[in-house]
N, C-alpha and C positions, 0 to 999 in steps of 0.2 A: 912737522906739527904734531902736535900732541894734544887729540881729538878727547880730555876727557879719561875717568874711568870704563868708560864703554868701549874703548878702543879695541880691546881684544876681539870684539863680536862682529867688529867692522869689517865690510867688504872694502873695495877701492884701497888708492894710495894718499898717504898723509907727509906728503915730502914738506921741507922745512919751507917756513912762510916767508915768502920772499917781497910781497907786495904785491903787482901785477902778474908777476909770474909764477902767483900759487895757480896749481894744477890738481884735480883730479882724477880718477879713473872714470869713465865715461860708457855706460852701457852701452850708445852704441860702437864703439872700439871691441868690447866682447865679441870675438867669433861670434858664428850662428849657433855654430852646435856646442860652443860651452856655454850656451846659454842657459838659464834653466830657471822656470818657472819659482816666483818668490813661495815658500811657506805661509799657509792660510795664518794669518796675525797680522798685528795691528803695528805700528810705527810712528809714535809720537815724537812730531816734530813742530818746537817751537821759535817763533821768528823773535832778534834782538835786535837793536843798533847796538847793545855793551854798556848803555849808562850805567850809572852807578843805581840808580833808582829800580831798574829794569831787573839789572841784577842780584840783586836783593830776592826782588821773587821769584828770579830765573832758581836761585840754589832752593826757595822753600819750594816750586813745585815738583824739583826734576828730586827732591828727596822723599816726596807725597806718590810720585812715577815709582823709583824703586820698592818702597815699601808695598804698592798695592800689585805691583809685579810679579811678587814673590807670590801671591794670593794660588792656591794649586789651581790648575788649571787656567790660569790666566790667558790673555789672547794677548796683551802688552809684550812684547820682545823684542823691542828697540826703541831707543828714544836721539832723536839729534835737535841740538838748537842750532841753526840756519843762522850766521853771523852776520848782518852787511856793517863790515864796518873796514875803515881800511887798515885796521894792524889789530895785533891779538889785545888781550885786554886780560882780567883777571880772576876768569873763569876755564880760561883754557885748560888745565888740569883737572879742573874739581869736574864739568859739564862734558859729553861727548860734542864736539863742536865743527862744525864745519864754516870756515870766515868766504865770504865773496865782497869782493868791492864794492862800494857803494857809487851812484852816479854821482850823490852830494857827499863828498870828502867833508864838508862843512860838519854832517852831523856826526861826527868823532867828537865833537866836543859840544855845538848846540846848533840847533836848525827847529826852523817850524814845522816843520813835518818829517821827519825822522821814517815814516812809517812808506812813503814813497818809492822807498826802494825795496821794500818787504818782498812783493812780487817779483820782482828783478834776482833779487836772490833764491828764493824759491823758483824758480821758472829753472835757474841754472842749476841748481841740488836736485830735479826732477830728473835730471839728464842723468844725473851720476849712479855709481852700480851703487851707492850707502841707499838712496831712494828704492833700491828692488829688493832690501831686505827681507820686506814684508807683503803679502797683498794687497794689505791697507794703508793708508797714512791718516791719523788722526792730526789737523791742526789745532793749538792750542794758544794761548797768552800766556802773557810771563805772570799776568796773575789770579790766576785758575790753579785748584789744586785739586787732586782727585782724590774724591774719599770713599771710591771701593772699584774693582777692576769691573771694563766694561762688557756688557754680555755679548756672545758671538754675533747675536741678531742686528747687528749695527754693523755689521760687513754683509754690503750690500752687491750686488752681480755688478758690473762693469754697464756703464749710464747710468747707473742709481749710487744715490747717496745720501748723507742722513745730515739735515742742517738747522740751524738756529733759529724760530724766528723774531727778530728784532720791526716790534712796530712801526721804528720810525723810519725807515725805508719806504719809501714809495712807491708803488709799481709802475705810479705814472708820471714818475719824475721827469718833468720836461726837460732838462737839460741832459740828463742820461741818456732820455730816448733819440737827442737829438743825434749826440753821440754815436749812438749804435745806428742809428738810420744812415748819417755820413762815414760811417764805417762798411756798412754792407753795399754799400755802390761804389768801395774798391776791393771787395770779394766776388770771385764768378761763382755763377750759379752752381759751376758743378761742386763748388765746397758746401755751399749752404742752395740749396734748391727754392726756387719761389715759395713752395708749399713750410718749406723750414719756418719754426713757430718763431725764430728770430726776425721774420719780416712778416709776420702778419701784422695786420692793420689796426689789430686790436693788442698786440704782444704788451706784457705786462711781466715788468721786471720783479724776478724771484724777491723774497723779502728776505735776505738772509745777509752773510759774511761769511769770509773765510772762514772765521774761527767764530766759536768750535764748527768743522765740519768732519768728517768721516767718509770718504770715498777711496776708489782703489787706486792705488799706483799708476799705471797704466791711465786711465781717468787726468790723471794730474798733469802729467804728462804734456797733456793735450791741456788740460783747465789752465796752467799756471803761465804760461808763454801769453797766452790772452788776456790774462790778467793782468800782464805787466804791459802789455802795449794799452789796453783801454785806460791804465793808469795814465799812461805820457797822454794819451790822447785829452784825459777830463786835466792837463795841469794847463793847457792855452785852450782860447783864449782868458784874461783872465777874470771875466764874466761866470765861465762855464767852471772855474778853478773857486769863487769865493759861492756861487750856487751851493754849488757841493758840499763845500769847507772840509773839516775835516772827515767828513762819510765818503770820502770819491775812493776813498781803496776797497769800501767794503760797494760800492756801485760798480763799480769797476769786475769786483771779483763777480757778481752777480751777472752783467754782461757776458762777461765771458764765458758761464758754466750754462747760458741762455743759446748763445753760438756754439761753444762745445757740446749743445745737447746733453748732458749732466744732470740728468733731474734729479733736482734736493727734495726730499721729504721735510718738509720743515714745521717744526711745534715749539712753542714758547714752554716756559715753566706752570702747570704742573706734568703738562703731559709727554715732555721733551725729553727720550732717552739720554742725552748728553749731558745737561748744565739746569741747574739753577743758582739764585741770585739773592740771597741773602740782604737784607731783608725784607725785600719787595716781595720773595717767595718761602714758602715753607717746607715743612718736610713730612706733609703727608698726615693723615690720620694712624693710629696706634691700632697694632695690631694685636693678634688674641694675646701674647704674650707682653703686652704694652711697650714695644719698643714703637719708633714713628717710620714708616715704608714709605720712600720714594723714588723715582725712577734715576734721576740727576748720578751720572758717578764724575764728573766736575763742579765744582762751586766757583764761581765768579765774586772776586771781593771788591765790585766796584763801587757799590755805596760806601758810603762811609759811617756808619748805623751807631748811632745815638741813645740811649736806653738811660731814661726818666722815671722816676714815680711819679704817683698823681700828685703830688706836692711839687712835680716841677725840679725835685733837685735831679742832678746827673748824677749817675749812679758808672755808666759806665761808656767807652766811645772807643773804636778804632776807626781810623781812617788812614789806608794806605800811604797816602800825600802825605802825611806827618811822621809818620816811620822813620825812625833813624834820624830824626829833627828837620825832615823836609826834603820833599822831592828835587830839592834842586842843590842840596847837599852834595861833597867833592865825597867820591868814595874811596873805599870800598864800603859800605854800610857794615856795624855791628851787628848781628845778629842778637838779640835778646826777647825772651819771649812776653808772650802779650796776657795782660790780666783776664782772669774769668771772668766772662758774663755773670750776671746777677741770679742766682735760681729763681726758678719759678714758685710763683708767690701771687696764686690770683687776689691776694686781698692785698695788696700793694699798687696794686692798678697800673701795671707795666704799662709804658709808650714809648714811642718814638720818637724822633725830631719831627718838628712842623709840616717839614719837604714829605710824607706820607700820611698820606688821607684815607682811610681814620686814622689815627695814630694809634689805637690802642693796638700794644705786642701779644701776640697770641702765643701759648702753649710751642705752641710748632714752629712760627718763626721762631721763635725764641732757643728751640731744640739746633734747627738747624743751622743759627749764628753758632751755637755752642760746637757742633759737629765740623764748620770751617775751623774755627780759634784751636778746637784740640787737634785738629790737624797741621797746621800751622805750626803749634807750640810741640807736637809732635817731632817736626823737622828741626824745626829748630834746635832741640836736645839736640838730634840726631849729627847735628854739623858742629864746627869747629866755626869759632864765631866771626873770622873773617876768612876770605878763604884763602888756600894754604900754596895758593900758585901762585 
């Protein structure tokens, strides 16, 4: 197999992919004593099925990863995208890549839930010696791009981790907690103890997801195996599988990091070390030299942001879905880059789409749509327009 440009930096084995019988090297197979503790750094690892849609933003972010890698002093020093898919696709050269089966062979081609198997593949790349690269492992989405390296301070000690918070998470999602309550009455006490915050009477599920999180290696370890089993668990019955809909991977990842003991630190945008969200979020007040400071070094492009004058016309729009002539387009996608935002122009009376209340666009948002698009359009130069594997 042929893991990608990153291949050289890789530990483990990449023998040729044979189906069921791709293998890895496996840290615990390491002796003891050629073991050796990972180098303090960060390891971003993003999960795919291989659609063509997926991968489109798998090449813009992992070319947004190298560029801000290079940044002196960075703590970025490895990157793998985690494949479940059951045969290579056409990223294998361009991406460092590691493929694991999927449960659902289906979604090679389409399935309702694609994302199902995320944890199952992650749980098994936790085992592998590519996973001890680093101290840390940053999870990410294929469409998140990073626009500046991230500070040491988000490599957190071992039980501590730094995570997303996403409002619509529940802490007292009945159906989740039902979940983890018939889960811990086939755990013995000596795993998780009575006094364990996963059986109090009051426990209240993290508000977070996998991604973006930051935790250590070791951490993962332990978080990712439980991830994948709360996953089978929320798919029957299927009451407890349409509850959920499609949030049970990220309820799922939450149970587990609750039972693994894993505490997330978690903050939404503006105050969220990791991520903001264009253009629900901005980028901060200007500082003495008038550029705009904010904490985000991922951007999340899952609006689809709409930019109006006060007269109503459209001036300007990207939305992922539409890329390439549509998410559900046969790939590889073209890569071609995206039009500039509109300058700011407060006597134009900048807004939004309807779907955000107020609508009017501010300075900052407006900065910080502009700061995802040049990054973006940045990678884009930077690749060959389909890719070359």
């Amino acid at each position: 197999q042929t893991p990608g440009d990153g291949a050289r930096g890789t530990s483990g084995s990449f023998p040729a992919v044979t189906g069921p019988s791709v293998t890895y090297a496996l840290l615990e197979d390491v002796p003891a004593h050629e073991r050796k503790r990972p180098p303090t750094c960060l390891h971003t690892v993003l999960t795919s099925s291989g659609n063509a849609y997926m991968n489109w933003q798998t090449r813009v972010m992992y070319a947004t990863y190298k560029k801000h890698s290079q940044t002196p002093g960075s703590i970025l020093k490895a990157f793998t995208r985690v494949l479940h898919r059951g045969k290579d696709d056409e990223l294998m050269f361009e991406v460092p890549t590691m493929r694991f089966d999927p449960n659902q062979a289906k979604c090679d081609h389409w399935c309702d839930y694609p994302v199902a198997d995320r944890s199952l593949a992650m749980a098994q790349w936790s085992k592998t010696t590519d996973a001890n690269r680093c101290s840390h492992v940053m999870m990410v989405e294929t469409d998140y791009v990073y626009v500046k390296s991230p500070p040491a301070s988000i490599l957190m000690p071992r039980g501590k981790a730094v995570g997303f918070e996403y409002t619509y998470i529940g802490p007292k999602q009945p159906d989740m907690l039902r979940v983890l309550n018939e889960y811990l009455t086939t755990v013995p006490f000596e795993q998780t103890p009575a006094l364990h915050p996963s059986r109090s009477a009051d426990v209240s599920l993290p508000r977070t997801g996998n991604a973006p999180s930051c935790l250590t290696s070791d951490d993962l370890r332990i978080v990712a195996p439980l991830w994948a089993e709360f996953v089978a668990l929320t798919e029957t019955p299927e009451s407890t599988r349409k509850a959920l809909g499609w949030l049970r991977d990220m309820y799922a990842y939450d149970a587990a990091i609750l039972v693994a003991g894993v505490e997330h630190t978690i903050a939404g945008a503006p105050r969220s070390p990791l991520m903001a969200q264009p253009p629900a979020d901005d980028a901060g007040v200007k500082d003495a030299s008038g550029e705009f400071r904010f904490n985000a070094f991922l951007l999340h492009y899952t609006w689809g942001p709409e930019i109006y004058d006060a007269n109503e016309n459209k001036l300007w729009v990207f939305d992922k879905r539409a890329y390439g002539g549509g998410q559900y387009e046969k790939g590889p996608y073209e890569l071609t880059r995206l039009p500039d935002p509109p300058e700011w122009d407060p006597s134009r009376g900048l807004q939004l789409q309807t779907f955000f209340q107020p609508r009017a666009l501010t300075e900052s948002k407006l900065a910080l749509i502009k700061i995802m698009i040049d990054e973006i359009n940045q990678a884009v130069g930077a690749l060959p327009p389909v890719p070359e594997g």
